[in-house]
C-alpha positions in Angstrom: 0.0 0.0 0.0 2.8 2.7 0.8 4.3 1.6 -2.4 1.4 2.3 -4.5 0.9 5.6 -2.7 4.5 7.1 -3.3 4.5 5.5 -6.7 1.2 8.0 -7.0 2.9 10.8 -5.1 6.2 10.1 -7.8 3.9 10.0 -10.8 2.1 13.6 -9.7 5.3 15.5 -9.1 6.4 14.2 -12.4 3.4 15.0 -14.0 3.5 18.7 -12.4 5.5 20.6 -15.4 3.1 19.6 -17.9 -0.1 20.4 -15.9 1.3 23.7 -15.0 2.6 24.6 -18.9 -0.7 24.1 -20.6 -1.7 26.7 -18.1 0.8 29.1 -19.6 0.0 31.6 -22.3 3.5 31.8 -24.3 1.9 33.6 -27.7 2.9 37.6 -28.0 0.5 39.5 -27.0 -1.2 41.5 -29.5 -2.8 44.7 -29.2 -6.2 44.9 -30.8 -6.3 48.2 -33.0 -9.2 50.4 -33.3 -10.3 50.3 -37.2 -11.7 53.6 -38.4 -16.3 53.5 -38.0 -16.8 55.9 -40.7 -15.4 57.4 -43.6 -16.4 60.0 -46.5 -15.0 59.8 -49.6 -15.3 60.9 -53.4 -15.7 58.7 -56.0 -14.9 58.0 -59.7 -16.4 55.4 -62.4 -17.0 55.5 -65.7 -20.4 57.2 -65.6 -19.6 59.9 -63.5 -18.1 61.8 -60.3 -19.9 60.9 -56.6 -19.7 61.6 -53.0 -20.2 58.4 -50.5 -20.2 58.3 -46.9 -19.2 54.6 -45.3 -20.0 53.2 -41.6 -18.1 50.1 -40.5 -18.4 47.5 -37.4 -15.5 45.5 -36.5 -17.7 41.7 -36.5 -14.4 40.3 -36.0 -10.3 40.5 -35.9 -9.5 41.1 -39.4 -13.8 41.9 -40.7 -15.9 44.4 -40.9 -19.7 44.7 -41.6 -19.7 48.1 -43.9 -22.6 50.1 -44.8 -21.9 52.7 -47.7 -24.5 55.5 -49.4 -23.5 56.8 -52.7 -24.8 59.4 -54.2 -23.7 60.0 -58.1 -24.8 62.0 -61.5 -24.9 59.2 -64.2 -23.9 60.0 -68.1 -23.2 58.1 -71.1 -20.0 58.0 -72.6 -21.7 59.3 -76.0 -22.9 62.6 -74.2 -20.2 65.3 -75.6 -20.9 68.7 -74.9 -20.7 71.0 -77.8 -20.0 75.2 -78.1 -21.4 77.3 -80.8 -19.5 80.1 -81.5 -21.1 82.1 -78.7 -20.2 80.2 -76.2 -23.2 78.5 -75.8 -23.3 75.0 -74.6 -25.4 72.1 -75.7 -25.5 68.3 -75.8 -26.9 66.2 -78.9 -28.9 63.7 -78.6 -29.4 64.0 -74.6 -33.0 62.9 -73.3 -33.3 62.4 -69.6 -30.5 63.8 -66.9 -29.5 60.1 -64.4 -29.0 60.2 -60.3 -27.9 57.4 -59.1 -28.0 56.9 -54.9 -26.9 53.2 -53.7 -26.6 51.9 -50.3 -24.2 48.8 -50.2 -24.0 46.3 -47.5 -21.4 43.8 -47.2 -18.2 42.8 -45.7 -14.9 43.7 -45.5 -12.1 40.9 -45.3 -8.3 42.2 -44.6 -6.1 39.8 -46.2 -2.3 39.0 -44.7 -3.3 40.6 -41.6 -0.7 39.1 -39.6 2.2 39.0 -43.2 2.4 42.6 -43.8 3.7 44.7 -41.1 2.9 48.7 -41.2 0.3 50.8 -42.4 -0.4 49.1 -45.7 -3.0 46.4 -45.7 -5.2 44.7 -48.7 -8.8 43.8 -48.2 -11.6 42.0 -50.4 -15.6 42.7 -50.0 -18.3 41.3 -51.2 -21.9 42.4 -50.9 -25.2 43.3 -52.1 -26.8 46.8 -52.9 -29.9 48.2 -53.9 -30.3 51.0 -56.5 -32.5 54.1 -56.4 -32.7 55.9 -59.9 -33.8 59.5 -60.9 -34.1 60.4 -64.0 -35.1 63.7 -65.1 -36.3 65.3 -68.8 -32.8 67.5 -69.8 -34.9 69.8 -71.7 -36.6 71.3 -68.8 -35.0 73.9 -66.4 -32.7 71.8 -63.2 -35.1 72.5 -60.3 -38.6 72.3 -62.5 -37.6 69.3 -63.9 -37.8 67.5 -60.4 -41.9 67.8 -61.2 -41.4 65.5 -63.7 -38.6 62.7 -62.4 -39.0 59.2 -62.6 -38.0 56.8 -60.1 -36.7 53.5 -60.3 -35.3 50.5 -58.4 -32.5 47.7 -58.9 -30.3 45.9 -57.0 -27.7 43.6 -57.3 -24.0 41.7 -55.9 -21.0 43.5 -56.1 -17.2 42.4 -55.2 -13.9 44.1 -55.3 -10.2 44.1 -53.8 -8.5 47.5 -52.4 -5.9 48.8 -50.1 -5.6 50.7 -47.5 -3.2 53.2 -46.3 -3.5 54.5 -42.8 -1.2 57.8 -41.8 -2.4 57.9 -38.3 -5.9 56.5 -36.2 -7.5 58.9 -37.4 -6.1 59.8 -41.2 -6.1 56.7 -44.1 -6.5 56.0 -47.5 -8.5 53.5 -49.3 -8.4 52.6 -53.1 -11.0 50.2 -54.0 -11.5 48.2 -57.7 -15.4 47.1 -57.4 
């Protein structure tokens, strides 16, 4: 019976280092940084200039749930604008004058979080978002025109890739190809 019991007592002290270890934390501690919640920004495609304002919430370490309104003039790449020779300015062939306002929700994916040290860091998103459309009659004045809009409604998936760039925690840069 003693033998059994310091056989026991042997095998626990052995035993000791390797309970105690898994109790041990050795990974580096990493602080968690505070991604930006909101963002304005300008945008450019190949209908026209916008402005868009962007809302994100961190869901997890390296993803964000975003939330973006555009808000954009649309044109077609056929509408030149023409000058008589008094300076006068018209358009041939334009109908209807094109506002586009979208509201994208999706997420936000940093890829190589943990590979690329410093302040430059490539994402993905994927998402869906619905489409409001104004169109107006060009041949009526900007403001009386309103009157006679018509409305319209689309939605659809969208994807892209990007970078950011971020000077400080509170100044960055984001270049996005949706």
């Amino acid at each position: 019976m003693r033998t059994v019991r310091l056989a026991a007592i042997t095998a626990f002290l052995l035993m000791l280092p390797l309970i105690s270890r898994a109790q041990i934390n050795n990974s580096p501690v990493k602080l968690t940084e505070k991604r930006s919640h909101w963002a304005i920004g300008l945008m450019y495609t190949d209908n026209g200039f916008g402005l868009s304002g962007t809302y994100f919430k961190n869901i997890g370490r390296t993803t964000d749930l975003t939330l973006k309104l555009s808000v954009s003039g649309v044109t077609d790449p056929s509408e030149v604008e023409y000058y008589d020779i008094y300076g006068n300015s018209y358009i041939a062939g334009k109908v209807n004058r094109v506002y586009l306002t979208t509201l994208s929700i999706g997420l936000k994916k940093n890829i190589f979080y943990d590979d690329i040290e410093g302040n430059f860091k490539p994402f993905i998103r994927a998402g869906v978002a619905p489409s409001f459309v104004i169109t107006t009659p060009f041949d009526r004045s900007f403001f009386k025109a309103f009157g006679y809009a018509q409305p319209g409604f689309a939605i659809g998936p969208y994807g892209g890739i990007g970078i950011e760039y971020q000077e400080s925690n509170s100044v960055g840069m984001s270049i996005t190809a949706d």
